[in-house]
N, C-alpha and C positions, 0 to 999 in steps of 0.2 A: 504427404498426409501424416497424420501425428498419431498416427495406430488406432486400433478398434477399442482399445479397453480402457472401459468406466474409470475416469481419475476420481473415486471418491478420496473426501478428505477426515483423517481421524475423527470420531467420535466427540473426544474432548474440543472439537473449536468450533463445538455446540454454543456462539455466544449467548448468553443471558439465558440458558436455558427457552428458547423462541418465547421472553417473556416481553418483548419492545411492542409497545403498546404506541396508537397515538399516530400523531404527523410529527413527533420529534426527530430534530435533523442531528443534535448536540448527546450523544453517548457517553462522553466521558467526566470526571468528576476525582478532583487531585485527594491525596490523604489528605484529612485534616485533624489536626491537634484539637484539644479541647480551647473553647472561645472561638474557632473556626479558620485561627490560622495557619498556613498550608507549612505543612512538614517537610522537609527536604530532605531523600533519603537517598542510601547509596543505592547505586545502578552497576550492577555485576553483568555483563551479558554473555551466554551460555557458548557453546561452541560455533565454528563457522565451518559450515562444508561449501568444498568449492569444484564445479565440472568445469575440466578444464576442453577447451573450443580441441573437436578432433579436426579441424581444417585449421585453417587460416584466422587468426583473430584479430578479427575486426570490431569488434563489438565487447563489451561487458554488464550484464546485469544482473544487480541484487536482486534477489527475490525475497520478500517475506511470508512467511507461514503466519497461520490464523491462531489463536486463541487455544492455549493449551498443546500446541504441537511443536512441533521441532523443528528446523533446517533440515534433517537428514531426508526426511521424508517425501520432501518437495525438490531435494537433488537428486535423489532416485526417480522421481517423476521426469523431470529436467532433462535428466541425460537419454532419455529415452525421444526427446524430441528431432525433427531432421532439421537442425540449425546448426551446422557445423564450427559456424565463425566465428557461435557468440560462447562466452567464458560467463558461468554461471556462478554467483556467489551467493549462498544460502546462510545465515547468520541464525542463530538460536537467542531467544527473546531473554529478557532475563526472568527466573521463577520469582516472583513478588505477590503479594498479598492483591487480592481483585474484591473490589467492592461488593461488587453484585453477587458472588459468591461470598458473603460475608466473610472476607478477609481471604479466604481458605488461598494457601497462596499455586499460583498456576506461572504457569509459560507468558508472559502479556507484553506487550510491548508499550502499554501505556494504562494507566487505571481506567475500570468502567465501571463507571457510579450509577448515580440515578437517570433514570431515562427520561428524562423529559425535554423539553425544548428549551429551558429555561437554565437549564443544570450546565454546572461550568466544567469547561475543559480542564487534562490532565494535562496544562504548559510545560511542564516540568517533566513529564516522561515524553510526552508530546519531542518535543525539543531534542532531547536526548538519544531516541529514535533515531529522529530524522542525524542527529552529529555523529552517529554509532556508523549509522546506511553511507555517509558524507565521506568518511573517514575509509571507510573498505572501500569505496571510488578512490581514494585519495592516491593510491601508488600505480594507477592503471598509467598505461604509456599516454602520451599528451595526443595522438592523433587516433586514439580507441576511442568510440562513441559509446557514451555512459546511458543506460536507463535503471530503473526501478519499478520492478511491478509486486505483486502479492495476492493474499488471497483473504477476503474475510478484515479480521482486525491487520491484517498486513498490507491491505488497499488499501484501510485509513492512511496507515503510517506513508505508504507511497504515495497517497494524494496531498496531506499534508506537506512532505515532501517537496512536491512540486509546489505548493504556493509558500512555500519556504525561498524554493530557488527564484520562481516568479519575483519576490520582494527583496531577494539580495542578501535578504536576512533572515535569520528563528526568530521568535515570538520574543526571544528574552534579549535582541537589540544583537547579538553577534552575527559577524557574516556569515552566508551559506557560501560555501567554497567550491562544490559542485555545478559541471555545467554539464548539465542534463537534454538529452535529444529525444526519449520517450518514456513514458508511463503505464503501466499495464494494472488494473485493480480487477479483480474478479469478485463479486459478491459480497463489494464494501459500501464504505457509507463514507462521507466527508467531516471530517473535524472543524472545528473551528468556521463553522458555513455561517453563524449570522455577522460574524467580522470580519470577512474575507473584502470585502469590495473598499474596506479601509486598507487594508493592508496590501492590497494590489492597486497602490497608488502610487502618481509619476507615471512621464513618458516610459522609462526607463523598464519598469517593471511592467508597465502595461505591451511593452514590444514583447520583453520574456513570456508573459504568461500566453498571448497571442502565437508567438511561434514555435512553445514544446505539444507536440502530438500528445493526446492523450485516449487512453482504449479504457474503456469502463463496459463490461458484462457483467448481466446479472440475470438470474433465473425466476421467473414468474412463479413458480412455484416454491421458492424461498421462506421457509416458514421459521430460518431464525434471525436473518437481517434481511425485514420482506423488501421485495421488489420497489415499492414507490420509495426507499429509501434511496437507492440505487438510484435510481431515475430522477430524483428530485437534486442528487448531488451533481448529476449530470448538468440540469437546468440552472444549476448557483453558480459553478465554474462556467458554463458558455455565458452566462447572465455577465459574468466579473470578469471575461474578458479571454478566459481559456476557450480562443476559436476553435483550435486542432481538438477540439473532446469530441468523441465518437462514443454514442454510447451504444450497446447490443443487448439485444432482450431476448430470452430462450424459455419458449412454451416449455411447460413442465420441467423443466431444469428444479432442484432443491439444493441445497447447501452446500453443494459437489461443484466439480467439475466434469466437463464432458467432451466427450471425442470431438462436438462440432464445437464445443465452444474454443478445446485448446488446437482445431487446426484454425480459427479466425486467428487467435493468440501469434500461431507460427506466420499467418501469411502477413497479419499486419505489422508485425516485428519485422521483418526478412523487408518490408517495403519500405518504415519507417527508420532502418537503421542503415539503410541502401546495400542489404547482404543479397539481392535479386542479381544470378550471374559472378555472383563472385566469390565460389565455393571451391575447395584445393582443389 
């Protein structure tokens, strides 16, 4: 079991202030220079904490933290779970300027602009995210099984993520170097969802997308990235070809996390990473 006590998540990964209005699936929206051309800025990213596996390590996975919070916080969560095998890697976002907070700059992993369905993605932190997450994979032993999960704007970036690895490639034509076996989002939403079903083209990419597991929870009671977003993200990736998406839905759950949701988290992890029976 993964203990009796309430994982609530800071304060600050309050996204948008519960201002997401609407059936928009597209959250995010890049800086732009005057005339509307998109600025290109530097990406500093913050600390990384890391729990290392008190058993046998089999497994490694990134975790992202939500909107204004930090890595350390969600390693402390972490190491309190009963997965012994798996080697936690908690990374800290970079502080950068956030639209929707008019500029005021936070913890993000990626710009969020205007909320509507029509509003363009932040490719460029988009991107950079996911090659940051790619790159702390990158020195794991060749026969440890890689996943990425998050929580909030930290599911974006791990869903993202996976249709990154899905196509082989980022959004800006480089390869994705990650070979990924599972995905965990807690109380996020999908990026880039009305041009997904291009980008998960080819045989090639449509076997990828088909055979990474994916675990999507989300709480009906969600009043700052409500539930039908969740849900609806669910229904674009099994739509585009991600079969393994499981999604899970928790009566009265809000922006948190919770005892039952993080023991579904532990058992489907421990199934999906094959750690069942093979603990020191």
């Amino acid at each position: 079991m993964c203990g009796c006590v309430l994982y609530s998540v800071i304060a600050t990964s309050i996204l948008a202030l519960a201002i997401f209005l609407g059936d928009n699936m597209s959250f995010a929206g890049p800086s732009l220079a005057s005339g509307g051309k998109t600025v290109r800025r530097a990406i500093e990213f913050g600390r990384t904490y890391v729990v290392k596996p008190k058993g046998k390590h089999l497994a490694t996975v990134v975790w992202l933290h939500g909107l204004g919070d930090n890595g350390s916080s969600w390693s402390q969560l972490l190491e309190t779970l009963p997965l012994p095998n798996i080697k936690w890697i908690c990374p800290t976002a970079p502080t950068q300027p956030v639209t929707v907070f008019g500029g005021f700059p936070s913890t993000a992993w990626f710009d969020v602009g205007d909320l509507s369905e029509d509003a363009p993605d932040d490719i460029e932190g988009l991107d950079a995210a996911a090659a940051h997450v790619a790159n702390l994979l990158s020195t794991e032993p060749f026969d440890i099984r890689l996943g990425i999960g998050g929580f909030s704007m930290g599911a974006a970036t791990a869903m993202y993520s996976a249709t990154c690895f899905a196509a082989g490639k980022y959004s800006n034509g480089s390869a994705y170097p990650a070979n990924l076996s599972a995905i965990v989002g807690l109380s996020g939403w999908l990026p880039c969802s009305k041009t997904l079903s291009k980008k998960i083209g080819g045989d090639e990419a449509a076997r990828r997308a088909a055979s990474l597991p994916m675990l999507l929870c989300h709480g009906k009671g969600d009043d700052v990235v409500p539930y039908k977003f969740g849900e609806k993200s669910s229904r674009v990736l099994v739509s585009t070809g991600f079969l393994d998406a499981t999604f899970k839905a928790y009566n009265g759950l809000g922006h948190y996390t919770s005892p039952e949701e993080m023991n579904e988290v532990c058992a489907w992890l421990t199934s999906k990473l094959g750690l069942g029976g093979r603990s020191p």
